[in-house]
N, C-alpha and C positions, 0 to 999 in steps of 0.2 A: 283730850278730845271728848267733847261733853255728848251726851246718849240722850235721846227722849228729843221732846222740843226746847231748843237751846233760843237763848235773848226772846225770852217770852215777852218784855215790853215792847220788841220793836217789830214782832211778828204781829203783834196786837194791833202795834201803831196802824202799821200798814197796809193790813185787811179793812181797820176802819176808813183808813181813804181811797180805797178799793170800794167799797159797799157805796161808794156816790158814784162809781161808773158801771153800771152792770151790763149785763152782753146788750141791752138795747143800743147802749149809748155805742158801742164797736159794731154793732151791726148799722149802725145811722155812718159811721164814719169810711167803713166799706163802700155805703152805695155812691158817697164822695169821695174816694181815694184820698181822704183827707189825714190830717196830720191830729196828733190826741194833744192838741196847744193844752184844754184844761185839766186833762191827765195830767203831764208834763210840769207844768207850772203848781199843782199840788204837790207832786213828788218835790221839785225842788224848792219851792217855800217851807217844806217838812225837814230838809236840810237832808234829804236821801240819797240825793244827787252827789253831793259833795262829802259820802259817807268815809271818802280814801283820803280827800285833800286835808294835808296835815292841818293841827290847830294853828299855826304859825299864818297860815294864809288863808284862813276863816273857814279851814273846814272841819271834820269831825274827827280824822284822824283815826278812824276804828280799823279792825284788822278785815280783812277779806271775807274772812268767814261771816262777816256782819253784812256785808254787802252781798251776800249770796243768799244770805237767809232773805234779804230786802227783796231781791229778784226770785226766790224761792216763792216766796206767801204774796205778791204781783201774780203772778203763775198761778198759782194754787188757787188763787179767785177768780179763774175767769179773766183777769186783766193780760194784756203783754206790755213785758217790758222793752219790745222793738224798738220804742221810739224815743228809747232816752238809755238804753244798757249801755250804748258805747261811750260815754262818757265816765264810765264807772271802768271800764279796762284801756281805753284809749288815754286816759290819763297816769297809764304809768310809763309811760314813753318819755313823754315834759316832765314827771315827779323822777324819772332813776337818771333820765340823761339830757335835761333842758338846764337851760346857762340859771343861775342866781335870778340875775336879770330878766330873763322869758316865765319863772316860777313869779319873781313877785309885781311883775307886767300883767300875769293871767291868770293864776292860781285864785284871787280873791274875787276877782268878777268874777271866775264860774263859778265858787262858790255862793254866792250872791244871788246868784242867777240873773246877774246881767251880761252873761255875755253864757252862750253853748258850743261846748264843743263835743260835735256828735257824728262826726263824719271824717271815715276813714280810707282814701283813696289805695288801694294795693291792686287789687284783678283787673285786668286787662283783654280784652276779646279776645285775645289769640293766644293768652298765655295762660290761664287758668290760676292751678294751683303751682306751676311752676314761675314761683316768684322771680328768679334770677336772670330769666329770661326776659324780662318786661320791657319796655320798647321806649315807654315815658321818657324825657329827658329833661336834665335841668342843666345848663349849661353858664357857667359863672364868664358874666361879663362888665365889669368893674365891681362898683358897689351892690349887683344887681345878679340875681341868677336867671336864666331867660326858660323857662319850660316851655315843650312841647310835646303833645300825646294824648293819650286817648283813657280814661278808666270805665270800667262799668261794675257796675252790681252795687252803685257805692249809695247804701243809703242813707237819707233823711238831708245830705247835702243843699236841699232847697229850706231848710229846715234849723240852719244851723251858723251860727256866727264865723265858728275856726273848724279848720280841718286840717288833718294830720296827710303828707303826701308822701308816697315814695317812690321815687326816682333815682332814676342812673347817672351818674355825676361821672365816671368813670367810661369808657367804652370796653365791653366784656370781653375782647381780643386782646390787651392790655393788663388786663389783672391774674393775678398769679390761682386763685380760686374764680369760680364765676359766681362766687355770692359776694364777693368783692366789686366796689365800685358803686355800690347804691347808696342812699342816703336819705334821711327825714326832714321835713318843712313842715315850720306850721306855717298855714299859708288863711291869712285873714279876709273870707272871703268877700267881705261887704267891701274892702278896697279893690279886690280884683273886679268886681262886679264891672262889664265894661272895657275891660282891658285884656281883654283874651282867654278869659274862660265861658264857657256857655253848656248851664246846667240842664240837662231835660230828662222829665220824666221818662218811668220806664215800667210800663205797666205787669204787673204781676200777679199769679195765685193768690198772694197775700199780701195785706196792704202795710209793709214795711218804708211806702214812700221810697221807693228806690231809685236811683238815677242812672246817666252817662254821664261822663263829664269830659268836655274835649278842650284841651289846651292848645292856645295858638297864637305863641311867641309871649306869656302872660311874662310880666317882669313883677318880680318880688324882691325885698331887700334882703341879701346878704346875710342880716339877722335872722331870716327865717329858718337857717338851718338848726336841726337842733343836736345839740352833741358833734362828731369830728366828722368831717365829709367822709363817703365812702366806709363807714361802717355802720348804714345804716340796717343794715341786713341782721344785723346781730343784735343791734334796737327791737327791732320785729318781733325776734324772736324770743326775747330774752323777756317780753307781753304775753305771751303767748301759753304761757302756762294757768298765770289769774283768769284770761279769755277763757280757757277749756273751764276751769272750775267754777267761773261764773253762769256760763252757757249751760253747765251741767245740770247746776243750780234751777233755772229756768224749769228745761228737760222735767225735772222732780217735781216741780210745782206741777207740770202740766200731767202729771202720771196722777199728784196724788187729786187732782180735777177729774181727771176722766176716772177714777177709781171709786171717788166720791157718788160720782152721776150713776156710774155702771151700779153700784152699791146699789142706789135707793131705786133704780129703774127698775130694777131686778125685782125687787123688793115688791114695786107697786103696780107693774103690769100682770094683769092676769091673763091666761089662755089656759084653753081647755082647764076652766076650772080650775085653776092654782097658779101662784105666783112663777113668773118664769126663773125666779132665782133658786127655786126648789128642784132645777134641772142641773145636774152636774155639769152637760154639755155649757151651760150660762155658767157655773159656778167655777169651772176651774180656770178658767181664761183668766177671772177677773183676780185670782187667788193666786196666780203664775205671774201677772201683774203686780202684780201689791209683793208678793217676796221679788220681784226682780228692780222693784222700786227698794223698797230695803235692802239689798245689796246694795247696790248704785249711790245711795243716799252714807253709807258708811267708809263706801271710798272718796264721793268726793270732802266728806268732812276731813278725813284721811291725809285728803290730798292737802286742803288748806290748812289743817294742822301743821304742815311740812311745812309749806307755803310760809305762813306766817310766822315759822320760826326759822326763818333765813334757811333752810336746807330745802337740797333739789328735789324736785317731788313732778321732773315731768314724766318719769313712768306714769304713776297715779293722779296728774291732771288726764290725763288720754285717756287712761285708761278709765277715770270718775265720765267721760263725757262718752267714750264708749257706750259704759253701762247703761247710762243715763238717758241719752239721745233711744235707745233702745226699750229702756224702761216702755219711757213714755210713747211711743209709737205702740206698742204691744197694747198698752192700756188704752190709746186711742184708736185701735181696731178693733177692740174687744168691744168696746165702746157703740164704736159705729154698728157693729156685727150686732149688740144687745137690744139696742134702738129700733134697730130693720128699717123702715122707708122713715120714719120719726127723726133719725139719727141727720137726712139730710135737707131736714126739715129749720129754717134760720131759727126761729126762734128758742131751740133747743140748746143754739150754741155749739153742738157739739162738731158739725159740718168746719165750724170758722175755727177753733181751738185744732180739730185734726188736721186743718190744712195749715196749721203752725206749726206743730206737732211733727211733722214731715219734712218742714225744712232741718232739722238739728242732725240728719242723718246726711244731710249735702255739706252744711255752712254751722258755726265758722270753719269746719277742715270736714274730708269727708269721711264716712267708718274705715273707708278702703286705705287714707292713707294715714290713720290710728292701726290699722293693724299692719301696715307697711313698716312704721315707726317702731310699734315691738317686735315685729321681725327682726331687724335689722337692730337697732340699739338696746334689744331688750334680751331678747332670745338669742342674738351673736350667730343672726344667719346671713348668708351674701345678700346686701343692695340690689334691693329689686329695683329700680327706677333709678 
């Protein structure tokens, strides 16, 4: 586990393609709920996109921890990686359990960047975080599986070539567990277009381009499933660890942002005579930050250390996005608090980074059921939920 700032050429790379979108160009795209196409399309002409897909299928084939430094210094400058990270954890689903066939069908276009795959259908309005409960259905009727239901919160789908879906193949009265029964599609949506799904915006705090997505009798081929019907649930999760250390990743970027700001604000507003960082009241928030970012920043290397050498490490994903989601909120209060009326002031940036900043405490999983998880599998206490 490397100390200090680790792949110094590709933290480089990526701040320099960062310094052509600075907060005016995300504050221009806010007042459009618009989608960052020229972001997006630098990132993956850079080959950043395609940092996980092995060399075999044109991509880079680096280990996670490169991919989090990539989403780390995104963050760190000012930029978000909203609008293209899912493709960086959404593709270990098609790389650990997609046929031969569906890897060398899709693995080179998204590489390429002709084709994105950015969208990933699981929450449901009435089910939340309780996946096994989901109501979607895909039901096999010859060569063709027939879906019907409802997603939401599913973003950038208006945005994106394929998307990953999961559905209950199984009815839950029927199976022996009820995480039994579900299953994953990649579901191609420029064919569906027309044929029983209907994407519509879903306006939010933050401009993540989020959707609903309602299915209504959509027919897909057969091929679409990926891996064995009804274990899809174990697909899910078995992503879900690279998700928390990538998201963590983020979180870090965005800590050591608002640390950076608080730093020099500090530094360069004056009241009553002297700089306001010469007030302990300013100075220890922003110093309780910065060592709670460095924690944070040791576990989730920690974490992908693991990660990446095949051993389980979902204590220390949870526990890296924990920290992490935490860091960075503390530092984007302190932030806000340092600024005073300036803080929610656009051009400052700092208002549109803290309302990012606030989601990593909901999404992807929320603190409550990170510390639910060490309860219960970590600490060896009774199943709360």
């Amino acid at each position: 586990m490397e100390m200090g700032e680790d792949h110094v050429d590709v933290r480089e790379s990526v701040r320099a393609i960062c310094k052509g979108f600075p907060g005016s160009y995300w504050r221009e795209l806010e007042d459009r709920q618009a989608y960052p196409e020229a972001f997006v399309k630098a990132l993956t002409d850079a080959g950043y996109l395609a940092a996980l897909i092995p060399e075999e299928y044109g991509g880079s084939g680096l280990a996670l921890r490169v991919a989090a430094v990539i989403l780390e210094e995104i963050h760190a400058s000012g930029c978000s990686a909203g609008a293209c990270h899912a493709q960086m954890y959404i593709m270990g689903t098609l790389l650990r359990h997609g046929s031969e066939e569906q890897k060398r069908k899709y693995l080179p276009e998204l590489a390429a960047g002709r084709l994105r795959l950015q969208a990933f259908g699981v929450t449901e309005p009435t089910t939340g975080s309780d996946t096994t409960q989901l109501k979607t259905r895909a039901v096999k009727d010859g060569d063709d599986y027939v879906v019907t239901g409802q997603k939401v919160w599913t973003s950038r789908a208006l945005y994106t070539d394929l998307m990953l879906l999961l559905a209950r193949t199984k009815p839950v009265e029927e199976c022996t567990r009820k995480s039994d029964g579900l299953s994953v599609f990649l579901i191609d949506i420029r064919e569906a277009q027309g044929k029983g799904i209907d994407i519509r915006k879903l306006p939010a705090m933050i401009n993540h381009n989020t959707t609903e997505i309602f299915f209504d009798g959509l027919r897909i081929p057969a091929d679409s499933l990926i891996g064995e019907e009804n274990r899809g649930f174990k697909y899910i999760l078995d992503g879900m660890n690279a998700e928390r250390i990538l998201v963590a990743a983020e979180a870090l970027g965005d800590a050591r942002f608002f640390i950076r700001k608080a730093t020099a604000y500090a530094g360069e507003r004056v009241v009553f005579g002297r700089p306001i960082g010469q007030n302990q009241g300013v100075q220890f928030p922003i110093a309780r930050a910065y060592a709670e970012t460095r924690a944070a920043d040791l576990m989730n290397r920690g974490a992908a250390a693991l990660f990446d050498a095949g051993k389980d490490c979902g204590e220390e994903a949870n526990l890296a996005k924990l920290l992490a989601s935490e860091a960075a909120w503390h530092a984007a209060d302190a932030t806000m608090q340092i600024h005073g009326g300036y803080g929610y002031a656009r051009e400052y940036d700092v208002e549109r980074k803290w309302r990012d900043t606030r989601l990593f405490q909901i999404a992807p999983i929320s603190t409550n059921l990170i510390l639910s998880y060490l309860g219960e599998h970590v600490l060896g206490m009774p199943r709360s939920y």
